[in-house]
Residue frames as qw, qx, qy, qz and C-alpha x, y, z in Angstrom:
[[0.113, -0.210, 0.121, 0.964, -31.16, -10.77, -4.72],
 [0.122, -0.328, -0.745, -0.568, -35.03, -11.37, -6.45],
 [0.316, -0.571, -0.694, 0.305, -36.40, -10.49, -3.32],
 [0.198, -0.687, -0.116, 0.690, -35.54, -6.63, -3.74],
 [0.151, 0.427, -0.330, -0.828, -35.05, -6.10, -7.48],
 [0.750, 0.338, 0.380, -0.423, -37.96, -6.93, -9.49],
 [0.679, 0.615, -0.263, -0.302, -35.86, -7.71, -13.05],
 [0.371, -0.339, 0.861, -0.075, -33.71, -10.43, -11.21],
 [0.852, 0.038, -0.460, -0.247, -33.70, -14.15, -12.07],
 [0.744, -0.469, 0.417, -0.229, -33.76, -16.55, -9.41],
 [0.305, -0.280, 0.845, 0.338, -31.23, -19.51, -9.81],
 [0.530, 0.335, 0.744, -0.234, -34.10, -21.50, -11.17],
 [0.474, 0.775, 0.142, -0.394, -35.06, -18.94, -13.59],
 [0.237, 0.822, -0.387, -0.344, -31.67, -18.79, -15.23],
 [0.528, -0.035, 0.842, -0.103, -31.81, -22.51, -15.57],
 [0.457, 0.681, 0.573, -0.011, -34.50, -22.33, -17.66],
 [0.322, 0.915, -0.073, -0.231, -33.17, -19.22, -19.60],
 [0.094, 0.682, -0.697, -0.201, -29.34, -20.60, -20.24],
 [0.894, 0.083, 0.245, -0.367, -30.65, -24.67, -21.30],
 [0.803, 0.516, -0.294, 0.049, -28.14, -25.37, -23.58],
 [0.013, -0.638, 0.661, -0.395, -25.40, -25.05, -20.68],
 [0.819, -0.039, -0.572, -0.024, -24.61, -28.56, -19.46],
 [0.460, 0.301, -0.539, 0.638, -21.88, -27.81, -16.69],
 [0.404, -0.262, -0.589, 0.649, -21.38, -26.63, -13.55],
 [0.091, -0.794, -0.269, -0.537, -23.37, -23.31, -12.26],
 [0.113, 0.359, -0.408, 0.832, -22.90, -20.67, -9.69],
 [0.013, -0.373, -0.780, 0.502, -24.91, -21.12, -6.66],
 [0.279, 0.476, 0.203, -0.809, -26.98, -18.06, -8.27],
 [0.704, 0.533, 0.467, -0.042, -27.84, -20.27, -11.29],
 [0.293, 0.841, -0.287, -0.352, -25.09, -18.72, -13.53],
 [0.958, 0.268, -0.091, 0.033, -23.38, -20.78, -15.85],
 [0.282, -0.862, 0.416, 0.064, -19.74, -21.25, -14.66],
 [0.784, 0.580, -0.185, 0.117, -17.60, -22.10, -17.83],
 [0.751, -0.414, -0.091, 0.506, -14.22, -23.32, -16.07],
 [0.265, -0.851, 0.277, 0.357, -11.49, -21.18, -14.96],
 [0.496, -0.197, 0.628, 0.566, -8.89, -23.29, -17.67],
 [0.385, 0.568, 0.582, 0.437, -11.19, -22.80, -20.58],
 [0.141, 0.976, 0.162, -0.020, -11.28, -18.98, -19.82],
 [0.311, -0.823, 0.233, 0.415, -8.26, -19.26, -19.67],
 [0.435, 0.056, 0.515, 0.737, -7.55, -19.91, -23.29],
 [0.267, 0.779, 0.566, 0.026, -10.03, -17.69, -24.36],
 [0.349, -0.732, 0.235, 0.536, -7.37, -14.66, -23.66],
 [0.423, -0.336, 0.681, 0.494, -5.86, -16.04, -26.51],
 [0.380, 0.636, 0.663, 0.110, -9.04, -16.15, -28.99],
 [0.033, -0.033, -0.134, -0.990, -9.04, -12.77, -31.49],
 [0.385, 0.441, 0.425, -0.690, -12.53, -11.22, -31.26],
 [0.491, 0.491, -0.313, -0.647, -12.59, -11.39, -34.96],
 [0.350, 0.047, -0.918, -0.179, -12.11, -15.28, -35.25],
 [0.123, 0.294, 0.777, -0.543, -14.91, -15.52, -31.68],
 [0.464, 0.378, 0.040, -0.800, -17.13, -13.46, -34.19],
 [0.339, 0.319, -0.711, -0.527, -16.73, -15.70, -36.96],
 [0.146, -0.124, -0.976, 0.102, -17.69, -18.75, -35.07],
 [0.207, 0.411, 0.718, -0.522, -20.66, -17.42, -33.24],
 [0.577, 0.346, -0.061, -0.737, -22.61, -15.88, -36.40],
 [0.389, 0.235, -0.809, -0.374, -21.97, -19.36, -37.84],
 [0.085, -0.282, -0.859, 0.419, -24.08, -20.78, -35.04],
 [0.095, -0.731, -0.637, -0.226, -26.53, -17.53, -35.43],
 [0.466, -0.718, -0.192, 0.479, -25.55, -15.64, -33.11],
 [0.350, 0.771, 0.230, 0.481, -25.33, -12.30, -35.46],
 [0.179, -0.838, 0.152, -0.492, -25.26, -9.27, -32.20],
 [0.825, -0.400, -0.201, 0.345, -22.49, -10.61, -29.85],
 [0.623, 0.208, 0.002, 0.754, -19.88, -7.94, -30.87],
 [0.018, -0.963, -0.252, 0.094, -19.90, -4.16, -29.25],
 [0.448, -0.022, -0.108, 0.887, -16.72, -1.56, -29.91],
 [0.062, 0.779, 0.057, 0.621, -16.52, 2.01, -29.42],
 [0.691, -0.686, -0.224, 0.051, -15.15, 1.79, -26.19],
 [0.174, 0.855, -0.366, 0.323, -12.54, 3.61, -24.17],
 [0.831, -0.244, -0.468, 0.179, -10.00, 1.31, -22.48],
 [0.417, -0.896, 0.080, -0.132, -9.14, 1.73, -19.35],
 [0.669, -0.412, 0.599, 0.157, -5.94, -0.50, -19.38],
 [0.578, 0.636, -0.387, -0.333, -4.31, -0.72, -23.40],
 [0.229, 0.515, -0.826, -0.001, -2.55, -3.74, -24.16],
 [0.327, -0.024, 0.863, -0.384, -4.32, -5.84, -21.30],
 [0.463, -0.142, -0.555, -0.677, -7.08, -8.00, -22.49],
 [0.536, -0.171, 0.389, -0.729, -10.14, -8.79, -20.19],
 [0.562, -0.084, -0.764, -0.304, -11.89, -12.29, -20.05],
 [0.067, -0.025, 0.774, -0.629, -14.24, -13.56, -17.39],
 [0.129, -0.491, -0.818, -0.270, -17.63, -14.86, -17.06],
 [0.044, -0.284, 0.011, -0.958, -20.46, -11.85, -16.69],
 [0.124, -0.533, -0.722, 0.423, -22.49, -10.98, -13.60],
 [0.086, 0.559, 0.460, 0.684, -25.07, -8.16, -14.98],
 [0.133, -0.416, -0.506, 0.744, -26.24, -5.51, -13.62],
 [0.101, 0.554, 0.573, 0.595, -29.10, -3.04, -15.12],
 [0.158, -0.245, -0.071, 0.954, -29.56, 0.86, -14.53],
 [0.231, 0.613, 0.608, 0.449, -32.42, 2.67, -15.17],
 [0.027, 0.528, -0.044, 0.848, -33.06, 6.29, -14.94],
 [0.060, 0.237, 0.760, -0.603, -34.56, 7.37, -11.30],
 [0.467, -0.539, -0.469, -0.521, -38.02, 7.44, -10.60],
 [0.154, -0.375, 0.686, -0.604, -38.53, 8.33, -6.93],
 [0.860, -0.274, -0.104, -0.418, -41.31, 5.67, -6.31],
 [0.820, 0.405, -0.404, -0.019, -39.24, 3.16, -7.76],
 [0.325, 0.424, -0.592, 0.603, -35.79, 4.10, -6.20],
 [0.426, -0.428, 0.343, -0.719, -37.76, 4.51, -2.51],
 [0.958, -0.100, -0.099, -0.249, -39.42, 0.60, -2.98],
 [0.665, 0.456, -0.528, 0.265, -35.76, -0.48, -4.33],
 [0.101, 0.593, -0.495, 0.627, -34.33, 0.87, -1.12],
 [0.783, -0.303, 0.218, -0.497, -37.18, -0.46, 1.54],
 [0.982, -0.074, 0.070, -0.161, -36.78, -3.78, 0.32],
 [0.580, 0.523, -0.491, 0.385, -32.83, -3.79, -0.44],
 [0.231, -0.447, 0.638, -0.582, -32.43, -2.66, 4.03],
 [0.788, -0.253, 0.386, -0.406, -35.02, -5.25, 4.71],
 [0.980, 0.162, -0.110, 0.015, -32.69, -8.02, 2.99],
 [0.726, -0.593, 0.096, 0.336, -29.49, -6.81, 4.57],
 [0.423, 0.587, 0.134, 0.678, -28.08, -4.45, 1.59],
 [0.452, -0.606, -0.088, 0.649, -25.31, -2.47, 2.91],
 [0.346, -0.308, 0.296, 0.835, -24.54, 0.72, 1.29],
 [0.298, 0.494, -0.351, -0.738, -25.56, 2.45, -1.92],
 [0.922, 0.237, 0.200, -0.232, -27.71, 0.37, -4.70],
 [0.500, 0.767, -0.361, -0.178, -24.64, 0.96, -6.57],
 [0.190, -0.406, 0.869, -0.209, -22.50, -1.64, -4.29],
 [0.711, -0.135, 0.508, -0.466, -24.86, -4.22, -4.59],
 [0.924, 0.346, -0.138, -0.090, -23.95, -6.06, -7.40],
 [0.310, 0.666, -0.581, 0.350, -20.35, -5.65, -6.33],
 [0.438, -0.452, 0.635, -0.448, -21.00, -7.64, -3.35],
 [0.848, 0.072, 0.504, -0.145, -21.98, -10.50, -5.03],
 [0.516, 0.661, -0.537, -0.096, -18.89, -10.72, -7.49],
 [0.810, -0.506, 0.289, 0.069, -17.10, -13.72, -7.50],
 [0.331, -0.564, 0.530, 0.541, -13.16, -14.59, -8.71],
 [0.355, 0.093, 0.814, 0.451, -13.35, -14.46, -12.30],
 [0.081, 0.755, 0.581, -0.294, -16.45, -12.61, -12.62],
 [0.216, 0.050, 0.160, 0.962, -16.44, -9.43, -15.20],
 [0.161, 0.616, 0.505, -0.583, -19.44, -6.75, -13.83],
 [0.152, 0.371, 0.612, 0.682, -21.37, -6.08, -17.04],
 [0.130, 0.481, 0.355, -0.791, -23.50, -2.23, -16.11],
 [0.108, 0.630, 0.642, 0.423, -26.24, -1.58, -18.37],
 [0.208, -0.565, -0.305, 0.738, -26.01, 2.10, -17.20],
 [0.519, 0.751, 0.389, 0.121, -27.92, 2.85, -21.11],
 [0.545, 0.635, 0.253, 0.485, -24.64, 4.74, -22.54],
 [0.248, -0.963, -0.097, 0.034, -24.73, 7.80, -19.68],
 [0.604, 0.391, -0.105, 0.687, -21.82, 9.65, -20.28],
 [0.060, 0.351, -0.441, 0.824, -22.81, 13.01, -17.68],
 [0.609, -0.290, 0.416, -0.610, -23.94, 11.76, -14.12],
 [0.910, 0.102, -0.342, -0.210, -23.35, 8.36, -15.58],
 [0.326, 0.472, -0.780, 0.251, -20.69, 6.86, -13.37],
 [0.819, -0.518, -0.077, -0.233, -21.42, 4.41, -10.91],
 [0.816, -0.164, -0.024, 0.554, -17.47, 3.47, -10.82],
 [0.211, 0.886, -0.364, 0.193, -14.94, 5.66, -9.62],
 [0.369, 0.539, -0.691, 0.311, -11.44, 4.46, -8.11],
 [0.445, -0.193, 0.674, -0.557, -12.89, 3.20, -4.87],
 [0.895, 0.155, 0.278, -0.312, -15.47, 0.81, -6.40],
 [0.846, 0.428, -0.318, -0.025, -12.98, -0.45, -9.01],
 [0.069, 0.594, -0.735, 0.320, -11.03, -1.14, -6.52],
 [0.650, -0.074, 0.546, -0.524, -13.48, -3.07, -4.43],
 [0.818, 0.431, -0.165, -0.344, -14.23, -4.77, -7.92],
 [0.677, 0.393, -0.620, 0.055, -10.88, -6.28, -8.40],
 [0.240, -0.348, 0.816, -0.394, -10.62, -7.29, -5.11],
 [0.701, 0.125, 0.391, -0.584, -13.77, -8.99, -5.54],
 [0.910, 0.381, 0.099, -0.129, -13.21, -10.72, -8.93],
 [0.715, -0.385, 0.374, 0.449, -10.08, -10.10, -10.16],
 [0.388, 0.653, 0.559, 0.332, -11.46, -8.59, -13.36],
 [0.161, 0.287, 0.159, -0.931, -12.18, -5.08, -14.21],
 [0.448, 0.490, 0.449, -0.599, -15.58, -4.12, -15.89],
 [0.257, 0.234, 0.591, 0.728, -17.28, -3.54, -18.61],
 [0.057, -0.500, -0.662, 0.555, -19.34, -0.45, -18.57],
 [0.288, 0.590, 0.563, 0.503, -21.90, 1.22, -20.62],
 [0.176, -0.966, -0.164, -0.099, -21.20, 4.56, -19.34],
 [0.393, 0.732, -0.279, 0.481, -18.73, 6.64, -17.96],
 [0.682, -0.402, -0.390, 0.471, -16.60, 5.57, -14.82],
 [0.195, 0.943, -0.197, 0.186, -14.85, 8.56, -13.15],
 [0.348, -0.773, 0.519, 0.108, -11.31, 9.27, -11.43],
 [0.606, 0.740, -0.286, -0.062, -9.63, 8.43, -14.15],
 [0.082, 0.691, -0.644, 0.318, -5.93, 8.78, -12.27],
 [0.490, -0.406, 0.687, -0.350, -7.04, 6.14, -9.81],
 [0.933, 0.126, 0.332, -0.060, -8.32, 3.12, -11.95],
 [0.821, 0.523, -0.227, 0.045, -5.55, 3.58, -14.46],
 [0.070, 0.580, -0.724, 0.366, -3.25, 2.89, -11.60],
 [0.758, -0.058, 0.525, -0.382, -5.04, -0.34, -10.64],
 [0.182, 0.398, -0.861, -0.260, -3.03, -3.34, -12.14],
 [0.008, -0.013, -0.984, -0.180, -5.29, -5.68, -13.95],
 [0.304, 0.531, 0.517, -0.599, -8.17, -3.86, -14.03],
 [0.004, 0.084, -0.518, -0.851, -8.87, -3.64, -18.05],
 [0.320, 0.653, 0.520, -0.447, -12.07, -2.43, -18.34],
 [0.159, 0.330, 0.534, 0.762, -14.06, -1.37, -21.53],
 [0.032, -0.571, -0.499, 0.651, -15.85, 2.05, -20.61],
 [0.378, 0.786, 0.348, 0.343, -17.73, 4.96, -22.73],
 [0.154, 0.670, -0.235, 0.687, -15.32, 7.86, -21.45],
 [0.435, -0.186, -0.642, 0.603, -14.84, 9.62, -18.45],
 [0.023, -0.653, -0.246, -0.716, -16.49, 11.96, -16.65],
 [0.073, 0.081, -0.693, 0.712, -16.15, 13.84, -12.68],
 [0.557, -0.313, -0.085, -0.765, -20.04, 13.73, -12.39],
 [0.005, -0.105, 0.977, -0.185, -21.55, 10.81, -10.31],
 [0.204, -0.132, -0.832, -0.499, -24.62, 8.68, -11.05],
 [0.107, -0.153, -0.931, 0.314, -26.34, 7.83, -8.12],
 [0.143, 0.332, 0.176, -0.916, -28.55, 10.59, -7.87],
 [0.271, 0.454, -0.540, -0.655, -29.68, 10.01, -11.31],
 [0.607, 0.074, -0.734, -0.296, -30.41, 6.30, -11.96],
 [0.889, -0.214, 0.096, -0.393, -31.95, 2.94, -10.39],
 [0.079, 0.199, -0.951, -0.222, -30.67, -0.50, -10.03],
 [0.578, 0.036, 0.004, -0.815, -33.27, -2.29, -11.12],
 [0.849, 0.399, -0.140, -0.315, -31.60, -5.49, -11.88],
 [0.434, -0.673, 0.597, -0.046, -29.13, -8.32, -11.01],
 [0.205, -0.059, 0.917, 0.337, -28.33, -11.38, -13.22],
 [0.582, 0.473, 0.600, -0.279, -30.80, -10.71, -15.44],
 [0.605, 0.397, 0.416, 0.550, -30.44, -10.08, -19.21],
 [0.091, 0.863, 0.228, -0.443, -29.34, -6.63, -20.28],
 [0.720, 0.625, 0.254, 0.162, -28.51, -4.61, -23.22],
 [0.405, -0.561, 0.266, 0.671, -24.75, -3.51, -23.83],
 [0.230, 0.465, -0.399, -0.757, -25.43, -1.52, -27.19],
 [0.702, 0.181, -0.137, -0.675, -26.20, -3.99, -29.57],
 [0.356, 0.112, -0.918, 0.134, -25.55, -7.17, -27.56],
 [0.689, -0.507, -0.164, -0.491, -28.29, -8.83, -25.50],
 [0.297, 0.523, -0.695, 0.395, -26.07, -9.86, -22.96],
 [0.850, -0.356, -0.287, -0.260, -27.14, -13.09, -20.27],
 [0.507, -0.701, 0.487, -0.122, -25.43, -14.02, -16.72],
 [0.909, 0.137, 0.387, 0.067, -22.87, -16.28, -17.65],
 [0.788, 0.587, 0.086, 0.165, -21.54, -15.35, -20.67],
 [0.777, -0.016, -0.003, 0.629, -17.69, -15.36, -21.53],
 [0.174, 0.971, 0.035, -0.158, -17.02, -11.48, -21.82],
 [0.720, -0.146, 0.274, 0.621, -13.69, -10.90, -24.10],
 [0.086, 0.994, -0.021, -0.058, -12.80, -7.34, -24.49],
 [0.699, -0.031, 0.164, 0.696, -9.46, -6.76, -26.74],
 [0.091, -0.207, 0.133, 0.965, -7.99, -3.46, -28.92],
 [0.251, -0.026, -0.349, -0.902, -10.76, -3.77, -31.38],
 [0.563, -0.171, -0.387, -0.710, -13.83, -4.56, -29.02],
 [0.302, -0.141, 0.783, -0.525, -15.74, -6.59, -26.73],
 [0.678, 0.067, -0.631, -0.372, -17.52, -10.13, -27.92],
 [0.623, -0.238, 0.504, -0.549, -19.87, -11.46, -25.29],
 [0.187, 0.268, -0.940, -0.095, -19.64, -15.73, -25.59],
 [0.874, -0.198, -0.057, -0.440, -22.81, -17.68, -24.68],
 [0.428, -0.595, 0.669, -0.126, -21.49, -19.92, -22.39],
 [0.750, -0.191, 0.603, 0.194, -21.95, -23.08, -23.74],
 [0.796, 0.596, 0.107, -0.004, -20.30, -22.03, -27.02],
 [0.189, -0.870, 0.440, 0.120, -17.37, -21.25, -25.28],
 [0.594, -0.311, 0.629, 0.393, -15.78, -24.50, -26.10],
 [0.655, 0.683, 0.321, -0.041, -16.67, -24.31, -29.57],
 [0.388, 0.899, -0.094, 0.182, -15.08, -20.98, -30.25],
 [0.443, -0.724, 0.513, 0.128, -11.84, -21.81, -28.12],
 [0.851, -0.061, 0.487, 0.188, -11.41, -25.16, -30.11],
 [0.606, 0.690, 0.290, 0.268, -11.95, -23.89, -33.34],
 [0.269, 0.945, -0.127, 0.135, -9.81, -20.58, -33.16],
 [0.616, -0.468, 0.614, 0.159, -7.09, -22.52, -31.40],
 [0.774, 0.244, 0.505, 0.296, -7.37, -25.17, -34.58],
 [0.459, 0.868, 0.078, 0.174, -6.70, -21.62, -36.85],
 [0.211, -0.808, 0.549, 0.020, -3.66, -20.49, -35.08],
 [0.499, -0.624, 0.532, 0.279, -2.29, -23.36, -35.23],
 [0.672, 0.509, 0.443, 0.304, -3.07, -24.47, -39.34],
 [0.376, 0.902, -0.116, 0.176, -2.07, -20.69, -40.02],
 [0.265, -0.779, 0.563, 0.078, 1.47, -21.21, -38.12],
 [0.688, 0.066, 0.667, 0.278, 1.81, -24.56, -39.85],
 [0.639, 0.692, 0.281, 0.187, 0.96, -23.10, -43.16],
 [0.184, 0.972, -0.132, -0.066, 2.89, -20.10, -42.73],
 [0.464, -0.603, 0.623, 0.181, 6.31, -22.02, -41.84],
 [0.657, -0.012, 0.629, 0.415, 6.00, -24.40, -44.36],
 [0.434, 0.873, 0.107, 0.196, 5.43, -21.44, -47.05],
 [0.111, -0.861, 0.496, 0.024, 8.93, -19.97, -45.55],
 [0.715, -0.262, 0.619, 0.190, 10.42, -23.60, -46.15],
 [0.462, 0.458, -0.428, -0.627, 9.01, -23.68, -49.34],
 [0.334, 0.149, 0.927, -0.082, 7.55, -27.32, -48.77],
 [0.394, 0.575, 0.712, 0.083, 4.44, -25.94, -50.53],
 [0.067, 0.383, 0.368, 0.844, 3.30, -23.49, -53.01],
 [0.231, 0.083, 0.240, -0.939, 0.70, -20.60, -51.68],
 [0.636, -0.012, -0.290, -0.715, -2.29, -22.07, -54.03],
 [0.544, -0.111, -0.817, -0.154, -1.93, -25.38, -51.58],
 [0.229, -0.115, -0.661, 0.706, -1.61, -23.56, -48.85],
 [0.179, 0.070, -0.106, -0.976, -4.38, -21.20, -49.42],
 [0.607, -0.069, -0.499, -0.615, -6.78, -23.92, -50.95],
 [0.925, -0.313, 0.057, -0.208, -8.60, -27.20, -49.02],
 [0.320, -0.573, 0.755, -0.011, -5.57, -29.12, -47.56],
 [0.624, 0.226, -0.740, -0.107, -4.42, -32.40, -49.87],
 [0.892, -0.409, -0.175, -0.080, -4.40, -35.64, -47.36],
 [0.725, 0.234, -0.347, 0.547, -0.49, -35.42, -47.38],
 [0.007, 0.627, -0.040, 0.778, -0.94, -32.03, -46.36],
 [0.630, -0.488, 0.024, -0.604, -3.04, -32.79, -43.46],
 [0.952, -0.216, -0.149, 0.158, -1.24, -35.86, -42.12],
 [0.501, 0.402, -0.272, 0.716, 1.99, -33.30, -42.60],
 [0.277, -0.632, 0.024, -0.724, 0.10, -31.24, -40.06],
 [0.820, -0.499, -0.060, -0.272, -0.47, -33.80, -37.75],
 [0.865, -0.105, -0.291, 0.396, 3.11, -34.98, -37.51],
 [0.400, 0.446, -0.220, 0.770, 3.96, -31.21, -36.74],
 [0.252, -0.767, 0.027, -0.589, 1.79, -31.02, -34.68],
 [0.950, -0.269, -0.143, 0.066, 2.98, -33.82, -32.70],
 [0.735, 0.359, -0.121, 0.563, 6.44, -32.77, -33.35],
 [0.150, 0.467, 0.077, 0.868, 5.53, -29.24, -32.07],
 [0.484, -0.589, -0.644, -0.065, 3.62, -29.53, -28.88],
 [0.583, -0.477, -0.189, 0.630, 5.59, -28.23, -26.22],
 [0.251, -0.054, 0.165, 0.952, 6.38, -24.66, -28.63],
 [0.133, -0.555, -0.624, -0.534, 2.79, -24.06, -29.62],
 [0.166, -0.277, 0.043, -0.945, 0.76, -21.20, -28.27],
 [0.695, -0.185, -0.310, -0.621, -1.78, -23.98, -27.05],
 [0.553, -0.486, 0.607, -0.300, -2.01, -25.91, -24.12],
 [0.245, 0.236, -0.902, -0.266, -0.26, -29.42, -24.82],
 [0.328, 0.190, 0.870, -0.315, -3.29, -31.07, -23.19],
 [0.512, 0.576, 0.299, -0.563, -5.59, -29.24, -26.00],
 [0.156, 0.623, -0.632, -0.434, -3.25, -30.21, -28.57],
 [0.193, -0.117, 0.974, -0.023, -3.57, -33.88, -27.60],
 [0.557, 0.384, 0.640, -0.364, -7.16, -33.66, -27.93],
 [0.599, 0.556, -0.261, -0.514, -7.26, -32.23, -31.39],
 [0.317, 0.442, -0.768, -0.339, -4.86, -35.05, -32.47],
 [0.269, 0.134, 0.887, -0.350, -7.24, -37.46, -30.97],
 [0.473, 0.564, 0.313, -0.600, -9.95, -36.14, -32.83],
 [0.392, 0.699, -0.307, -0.514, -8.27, -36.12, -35.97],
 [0.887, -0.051, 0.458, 0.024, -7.97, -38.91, -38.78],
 [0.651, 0.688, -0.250, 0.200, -5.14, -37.90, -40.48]]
């Protein structure tokens, strides 16, 4: 895709731009955090994923104000990018030339959509547009989830309304709606390359988790981090909270740094408790591996 949009990164590039990622990658040089580890991430609150990543540094990972397209559903998936700029006919006229002479079928607007794969959430940098800002209406999000399984995240307005919220498992985080349409209007200019969703700098790769209150983009290789750790809260606040309903302890032990008893009490529940926990029993095993109480 570098061959046609000038703000592209070649695998190579995003090598060199995502370093800290050990793992596997996508043939296009995206990092490609397994399918099991996104799949606890579902389970991560945005507020405990925040907590971890500003403790690392990471300060501008968090965006809300968004309108979901799907309530209740919560979105996870690693993010192919896409970037929108207003039209310029030069621009838009090169874009085209050199998009037909690489076998781009359709509208610029399809072209990132063709190179979605399962798992995959389409991050639009489409700067906020709200009229003439769609680039998704009910046809492309349709094409989307076929394509990833995902729905979006999208810094603009999608339209037809009626048709994506009848598209099961599409939970998308959008700025509104609106019946105008974009194309006219804007550029792609850009394809896995870094772009700016409000005030997240946002890099191919990253984890995208989009609940009620918000959407908290994951640098990939901190995904395990923030899975381990907010996994280890859930389950120290469901230990704590049961044995405060037993009365085994008093609030000011539960509340304060855990005694050793405490913590060795934890480990036989959790042992005890594998199979009922909210956490896969294989992630369980590791913690109690890890731990020396």
């Amino acid at each position: 895709m570098h061959k046609y949009c000038p703000f592209n990164l070649t695998p190579e590039e995003l090598i060199d731009y995502t370093p800290e990622w050990k793992g596997e990658r996508f043939p296009d040089g995206r990092p490609k955090v397994p399918d099991a580890l996104i799949a606890r991430v579902r389970r991560v609150t945005v507020t405990a994923a925040w907590a971890v990543l500003r403790n690392e540094g990471y300060h501008h990972q968090y965006e809300g104000g968004w309108v979901r397209t799907h309530p209740g559903e919560v979105l996870a998936g690693r993010a192919l990018t896409a970037m929108y700029m207003p039209r310029r006919p030069d621009l838009r006229a090169l874009m085209e030339h050199r998009g037909a002479a690489a076998g781009c079928i359709g509208d610029q607007i399809s072209w990132p959509i063709d190179l979605l794969s399962p798992g995959d959430v389409y991050v639009a940098d489409v700067y906020g547009k709200i009229e003439q800002g769609p680039i998704i209406g009910d046809n492309l999000a349709t094409a989307i989830h076929a394509k990833s399984g995902n729905g979006v995240v999208h810094d603009a307005a999608v339209r037809d309304w009626d048709g994506i919220k009848a598209l099961p498992g599409f939970a998308s985080f959008v700025r509104g709606f609106h019946p105008t349409y974009a194309s006219p209007t804007i550029m792609l200019m850009g394809i896995n390359c870094p772009v700016r969703i409000g005030q997240v700098t946002v890099m191919p790769g990253d984890v995208v988790l989009g609940r009620e209150d918000g959407v908290i983009f994951i640098p990939a290789h901190l995904v395990e981090k923030v899975v381990k750790t907010c996994e280890l809260i859930q389950l120290r606040d469901r230990f704590g909270k049961q044995r405060l309903a037993e009365g085994v302890y008093t609030p000011g032990q539960i509340d304060d740094r855990w005694s050793d008893p405490i913590e060795q009490d934890f480990s036989r529940w959790l042992e005890a408790h594998m199979d009922e926990l909210p956490v896969p029993r294989e992630a369980i095993q590791e913690l109690l591996k890890e731990r020396t109480w």
